[in-house]
C-alpha positions as CSV (number, residue, x, y, z in Angstrom):
1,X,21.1,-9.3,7.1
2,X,23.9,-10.5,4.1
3,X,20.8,-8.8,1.7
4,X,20.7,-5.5,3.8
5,X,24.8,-5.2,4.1
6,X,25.3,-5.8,0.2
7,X,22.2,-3.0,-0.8
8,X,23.7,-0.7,1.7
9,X,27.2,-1.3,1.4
10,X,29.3,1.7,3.1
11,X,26.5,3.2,4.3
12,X,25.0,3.5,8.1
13,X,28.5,2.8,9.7
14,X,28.8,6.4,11.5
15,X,26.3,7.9,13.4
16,X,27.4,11.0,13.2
17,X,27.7,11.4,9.4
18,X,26.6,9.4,6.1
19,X,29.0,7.6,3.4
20,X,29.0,10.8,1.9
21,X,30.8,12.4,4.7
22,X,27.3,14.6,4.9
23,X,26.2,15.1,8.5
24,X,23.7,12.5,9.4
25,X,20.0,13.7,10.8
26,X,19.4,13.0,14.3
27,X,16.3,13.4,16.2
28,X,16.2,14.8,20.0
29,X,13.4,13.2,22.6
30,X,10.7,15.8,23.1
31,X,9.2,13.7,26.2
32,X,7.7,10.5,26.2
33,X,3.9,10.8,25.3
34,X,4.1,7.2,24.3
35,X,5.8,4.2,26.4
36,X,6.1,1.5,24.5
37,X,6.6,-2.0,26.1
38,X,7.8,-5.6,24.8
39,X,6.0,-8.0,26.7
40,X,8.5,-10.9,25.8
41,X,9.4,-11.9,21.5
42,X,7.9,-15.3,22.2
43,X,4.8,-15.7,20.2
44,X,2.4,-18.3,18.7
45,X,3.1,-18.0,15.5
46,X,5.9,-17.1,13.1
47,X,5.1,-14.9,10.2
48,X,7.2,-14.7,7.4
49,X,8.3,-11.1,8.0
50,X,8.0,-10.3,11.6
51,X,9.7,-6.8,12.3
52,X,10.9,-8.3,15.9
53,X,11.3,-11.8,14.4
54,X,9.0,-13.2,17.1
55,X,8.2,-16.9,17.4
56,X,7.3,-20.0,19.6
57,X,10.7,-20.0,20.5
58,X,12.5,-16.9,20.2
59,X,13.1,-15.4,23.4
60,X,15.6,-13.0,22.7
61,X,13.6,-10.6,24.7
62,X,12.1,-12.4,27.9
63,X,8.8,-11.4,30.2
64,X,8.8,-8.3,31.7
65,X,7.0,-8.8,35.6
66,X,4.0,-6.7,36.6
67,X,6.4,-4.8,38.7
68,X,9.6,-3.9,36.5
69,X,6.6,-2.4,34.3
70,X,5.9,-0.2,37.1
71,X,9.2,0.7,38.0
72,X,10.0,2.1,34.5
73,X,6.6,3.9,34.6
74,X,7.3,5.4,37.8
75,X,11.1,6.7,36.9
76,X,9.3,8.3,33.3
77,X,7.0,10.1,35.2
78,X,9.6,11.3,38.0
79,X,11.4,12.8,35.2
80,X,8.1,14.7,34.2
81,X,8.0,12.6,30.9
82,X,4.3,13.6,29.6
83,X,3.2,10.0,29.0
84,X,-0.4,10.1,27.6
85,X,-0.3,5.8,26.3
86,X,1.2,3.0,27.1
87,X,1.6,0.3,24.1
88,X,2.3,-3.3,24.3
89,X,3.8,-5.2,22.0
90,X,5.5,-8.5,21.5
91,X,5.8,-11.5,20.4
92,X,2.5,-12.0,21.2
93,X,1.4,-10.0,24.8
94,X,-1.3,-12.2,26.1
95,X,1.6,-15.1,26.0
96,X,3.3,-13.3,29.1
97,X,1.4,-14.3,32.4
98,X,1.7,-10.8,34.1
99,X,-0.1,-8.9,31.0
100,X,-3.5,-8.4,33.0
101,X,-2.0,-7.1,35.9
102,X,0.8,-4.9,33.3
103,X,-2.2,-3.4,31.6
104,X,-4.5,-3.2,34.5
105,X,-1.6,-1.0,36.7
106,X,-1.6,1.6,33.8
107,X,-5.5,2.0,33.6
108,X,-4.9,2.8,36.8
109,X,-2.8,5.5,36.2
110,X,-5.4,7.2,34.1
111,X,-3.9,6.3,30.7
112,X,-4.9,5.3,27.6
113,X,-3.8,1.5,26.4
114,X,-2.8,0.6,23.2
115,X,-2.6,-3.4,22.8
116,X,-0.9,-4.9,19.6
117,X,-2.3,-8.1,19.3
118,X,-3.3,-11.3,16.8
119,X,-6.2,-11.7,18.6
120,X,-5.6,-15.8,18.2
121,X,-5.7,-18.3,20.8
122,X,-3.5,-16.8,23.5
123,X,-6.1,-13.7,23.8
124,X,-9.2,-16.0,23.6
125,X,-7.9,-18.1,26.6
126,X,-10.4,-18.0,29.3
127,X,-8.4,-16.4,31.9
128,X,-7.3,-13.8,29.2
129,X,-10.9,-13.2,28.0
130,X,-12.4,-12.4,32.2
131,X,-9.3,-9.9,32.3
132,X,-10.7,-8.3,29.7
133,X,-14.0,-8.3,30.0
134,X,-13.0,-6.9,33.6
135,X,-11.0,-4.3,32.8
136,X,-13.3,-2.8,29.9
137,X,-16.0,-2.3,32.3
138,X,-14.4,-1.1,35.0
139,X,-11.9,1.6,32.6
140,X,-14.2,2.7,29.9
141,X,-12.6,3.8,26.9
142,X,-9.4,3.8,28.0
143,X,-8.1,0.6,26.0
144,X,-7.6,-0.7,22.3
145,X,-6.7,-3.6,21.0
146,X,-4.8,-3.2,17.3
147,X,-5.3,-6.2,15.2
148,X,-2.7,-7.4,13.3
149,X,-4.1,-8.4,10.2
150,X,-1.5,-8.5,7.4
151,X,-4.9,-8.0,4.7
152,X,-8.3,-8.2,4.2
153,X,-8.6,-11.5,2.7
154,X,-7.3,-14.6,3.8
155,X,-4.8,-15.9,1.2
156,X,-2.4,-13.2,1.7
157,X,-2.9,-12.9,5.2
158,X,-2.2,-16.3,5.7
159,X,0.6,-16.6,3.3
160,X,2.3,-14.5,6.4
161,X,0.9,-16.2,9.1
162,X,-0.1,-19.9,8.6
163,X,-3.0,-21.3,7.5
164,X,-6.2,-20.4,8.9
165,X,-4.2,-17.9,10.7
166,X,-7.0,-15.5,9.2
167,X,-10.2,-16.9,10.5
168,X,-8.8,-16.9,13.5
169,X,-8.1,-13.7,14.3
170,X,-11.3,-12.9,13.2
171,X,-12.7,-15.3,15.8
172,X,-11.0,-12.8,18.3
173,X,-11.9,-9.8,16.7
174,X,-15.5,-11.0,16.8
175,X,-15.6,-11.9,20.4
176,X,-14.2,-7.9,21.2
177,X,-16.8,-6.3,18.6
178,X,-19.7,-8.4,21.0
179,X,-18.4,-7.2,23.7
180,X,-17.5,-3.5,23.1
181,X,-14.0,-3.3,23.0
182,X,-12.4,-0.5,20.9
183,X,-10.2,-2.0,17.8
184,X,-8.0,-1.0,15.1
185,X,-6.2,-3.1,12.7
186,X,-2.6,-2.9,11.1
187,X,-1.9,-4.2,7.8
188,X,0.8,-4.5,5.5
189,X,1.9,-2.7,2.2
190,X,3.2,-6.4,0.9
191,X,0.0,-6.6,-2.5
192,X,1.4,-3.9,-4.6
193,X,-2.4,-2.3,-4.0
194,X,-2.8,1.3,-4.2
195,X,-3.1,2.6,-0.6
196,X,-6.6,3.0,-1.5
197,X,-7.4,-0.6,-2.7
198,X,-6.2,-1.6,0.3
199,X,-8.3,0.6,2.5
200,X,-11.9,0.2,0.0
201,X,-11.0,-3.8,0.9
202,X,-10.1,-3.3,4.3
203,X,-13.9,-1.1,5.0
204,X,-16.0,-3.8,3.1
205,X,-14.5,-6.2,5.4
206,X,-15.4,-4.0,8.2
207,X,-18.5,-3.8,7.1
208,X,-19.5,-7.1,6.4
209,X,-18.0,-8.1,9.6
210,X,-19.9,-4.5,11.9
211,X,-16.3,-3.9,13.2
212,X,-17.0,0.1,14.2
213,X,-13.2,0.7,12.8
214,X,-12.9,3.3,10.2
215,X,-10.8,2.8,7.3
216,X,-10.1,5.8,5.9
217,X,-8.5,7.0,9.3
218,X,-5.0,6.1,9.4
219,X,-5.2,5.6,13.2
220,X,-7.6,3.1,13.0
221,X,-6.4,1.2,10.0
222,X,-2.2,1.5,10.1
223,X,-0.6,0.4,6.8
224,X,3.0,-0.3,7.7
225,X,5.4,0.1,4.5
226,X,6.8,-3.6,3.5
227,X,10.4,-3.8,5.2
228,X,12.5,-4.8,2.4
229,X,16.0,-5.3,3.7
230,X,17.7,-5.9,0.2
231,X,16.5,-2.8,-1.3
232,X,19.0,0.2,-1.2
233,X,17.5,3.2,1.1
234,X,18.5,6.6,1.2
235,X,20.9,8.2,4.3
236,X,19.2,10.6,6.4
237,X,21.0,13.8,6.4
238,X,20.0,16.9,8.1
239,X,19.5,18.8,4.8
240,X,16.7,16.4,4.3
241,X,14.3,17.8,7.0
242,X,13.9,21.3,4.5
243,X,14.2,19.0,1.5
244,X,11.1,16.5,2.1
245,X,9.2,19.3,4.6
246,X,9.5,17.3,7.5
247,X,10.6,17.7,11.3
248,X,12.5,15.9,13.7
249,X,9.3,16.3,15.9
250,X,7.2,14.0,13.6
251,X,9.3,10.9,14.1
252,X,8.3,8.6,16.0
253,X,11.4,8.5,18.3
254,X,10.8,12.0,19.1
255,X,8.3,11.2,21.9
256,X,8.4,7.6,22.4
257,X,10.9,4.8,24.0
258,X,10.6,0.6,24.1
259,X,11.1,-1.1,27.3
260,X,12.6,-4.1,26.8
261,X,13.9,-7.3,29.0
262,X,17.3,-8.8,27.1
263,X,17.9,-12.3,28.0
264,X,20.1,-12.3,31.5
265,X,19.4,-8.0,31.2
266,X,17.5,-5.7,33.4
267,X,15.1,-4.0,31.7
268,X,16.3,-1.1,29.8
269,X,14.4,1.6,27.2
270,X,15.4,1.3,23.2
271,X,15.0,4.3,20.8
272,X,13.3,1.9,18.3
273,X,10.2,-0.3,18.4
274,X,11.9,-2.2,15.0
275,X,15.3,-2.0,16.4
276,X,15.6,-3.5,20.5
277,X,18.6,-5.7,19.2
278,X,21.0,-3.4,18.1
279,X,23.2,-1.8,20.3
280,X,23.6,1.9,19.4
281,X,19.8,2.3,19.9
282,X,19.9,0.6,23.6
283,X,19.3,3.7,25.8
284,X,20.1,2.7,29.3
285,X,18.2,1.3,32.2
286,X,17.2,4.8,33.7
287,X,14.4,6.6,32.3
288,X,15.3,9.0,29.0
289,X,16.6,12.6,29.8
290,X,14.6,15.2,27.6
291,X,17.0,16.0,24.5
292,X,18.4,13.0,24.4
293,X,19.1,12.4,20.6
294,X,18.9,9.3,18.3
295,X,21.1,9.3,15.5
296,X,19.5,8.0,12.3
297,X,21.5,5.4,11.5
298,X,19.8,2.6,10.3
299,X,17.7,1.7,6.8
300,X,14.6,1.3,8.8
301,X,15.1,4.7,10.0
302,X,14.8,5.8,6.3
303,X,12.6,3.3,4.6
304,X,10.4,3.3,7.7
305,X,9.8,6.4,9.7
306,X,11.1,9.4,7.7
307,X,10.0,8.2,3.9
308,X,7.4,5.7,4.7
309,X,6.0,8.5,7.5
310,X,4.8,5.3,9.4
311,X,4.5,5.2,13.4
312,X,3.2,2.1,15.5
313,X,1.6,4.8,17.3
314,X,-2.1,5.8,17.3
């Protein structure tokens, strides 16, 4: 945090206009097509870099129940939000006890599943592994599991998450490829590889491994830019939509929200999936009014979303 404040000194204080005193970019909720929901931060591991800085003992966020999942599902779609996914994230979501019946409500619905996962031990637990197995066959096609798997070779993936860490996942990612599951992987932009290294490295794994993910598709193999927080980033303005040739639309917080459980908190929905701490992105315990708008006032914002074009969506 000292790192971010001293590269950014002066800048992000206002939401409604930059250090500059130029008027800051903001971006207005289209409708939820993707509902995006944190499971709990507690997680088992602790990477070096975790966005949510999730760990076997951060529980910042707690475990959302099978039924406050429901709730917030059932108030979006009162308000005629158009929600196409539901993704789950964490900490690590096959920690939380309720997951199978969380994911298994939303198949239900008719909607597609999006699972952010390690695919370590908590997945591969027995009870964990039958709820999958279940729910595959009796939703086809409906559900993906993204792997988190920081590279294609173990060293550097490992330098992230433990020793080991790499094998592991692969374990998991085996036991889904046998049994038909649909996967993707995310990555990370931390090598200094051209975009294309890491994607030729990436499908030869894939390959060796017959995972059917392809990795020239960007939904199926996500790079996420390296968050640096001591680098200096760039204010947002709204002259910078004509300048780089982008829309408001094509953020991510355009047609997606977080439901999150604070510590001691009813569940409430934040703008950001990389931001559920900070205050001015806590939207409220009711479901999102259409038009609501997000002022970008945050590096990640910039060195994320709106230069790095990344989404955690698929």
């Amino acid at each position: 945090m000292k790192d971010q404040i001293a590269a950014n000194a002066g800048k992000f204080l206002d939401p409604l206009v930059t250090a500059k005193g130029e008027a800051r970019a903001t971006v207005a909720l289209t409708g939820i097509r993707t509902l995006w929901v944190n499971t709990g931060t507690l997680c088992n591991i602790a990477c070096s870099h975790c966005y949510i800085e999730s760990s076997p003992t951060n529980d910042a966020l707690v475990y959302l129940t099978a039924d406050e999942a429901a709730a917030a599902l059932d108030d979006l779609l009162a308000k005629g939000h158009p929600v196409e996914e539901v993704g789950f994230t964490g900490g690590e979501p096959f920690l939380n006890p309720a997951f199978p019946s969380i994911i298994e409500d939303v198949l239900r619905r008719g909607l597609r599943v999006l699972i952010l996962t390690n695919a370590m031990r908590p997945m591969m637990r027995p009870r964990c592994r039958a709820a999958l197995e279940r729910l595959h066959h009796a939703y086809p096609g409906q559900m993906v599991l993204r792997v988190s798997l920081d590279h294609y070779r173990a060293p550097a993936h490992d330098a992230e998450r433990g020793d080991g860490a790499f094998e592991e996942s692969l374990t998991g990612m085996r036991w889904l490829r046998d049994l038909g599951v649909e996967m993707a992987v995310a990555g990370r932009g931390f090598t200094h590889e051209t975009e294309a290294e890491m994607r030729a490295g990436y499908a030869a794994l894939f390959a060796d491994e017959a995972f059917l993910i392809d990795a020239g598709n960007p939904g199926a193999l996500v790079l996420f830019p390296e968050m640096d927080l001591g680098a200096e980033v760039p204010e947002i303005t709204t002259a910078c939509w004509g300048i780089l040739g982008k829309e408001p639309s094509g953020v991510m917080c355009s047609s997606s929200r977080m439901l999150v459980k604070r510590r001691g908190e009813a569940p409430s929905f934040a703008a950001c999936t990389l931001l559920p701490y900070d205050p001015q992105f806590d939207m409220g315990t009711q479901a999102p009014e259409i038009g609501q708008a997000v002022a970008l006032n945050h590096p990640h914002c910039a060195k994320f979303c709106v230069l790095g074009g990344a989404s955690c969506a698929g």
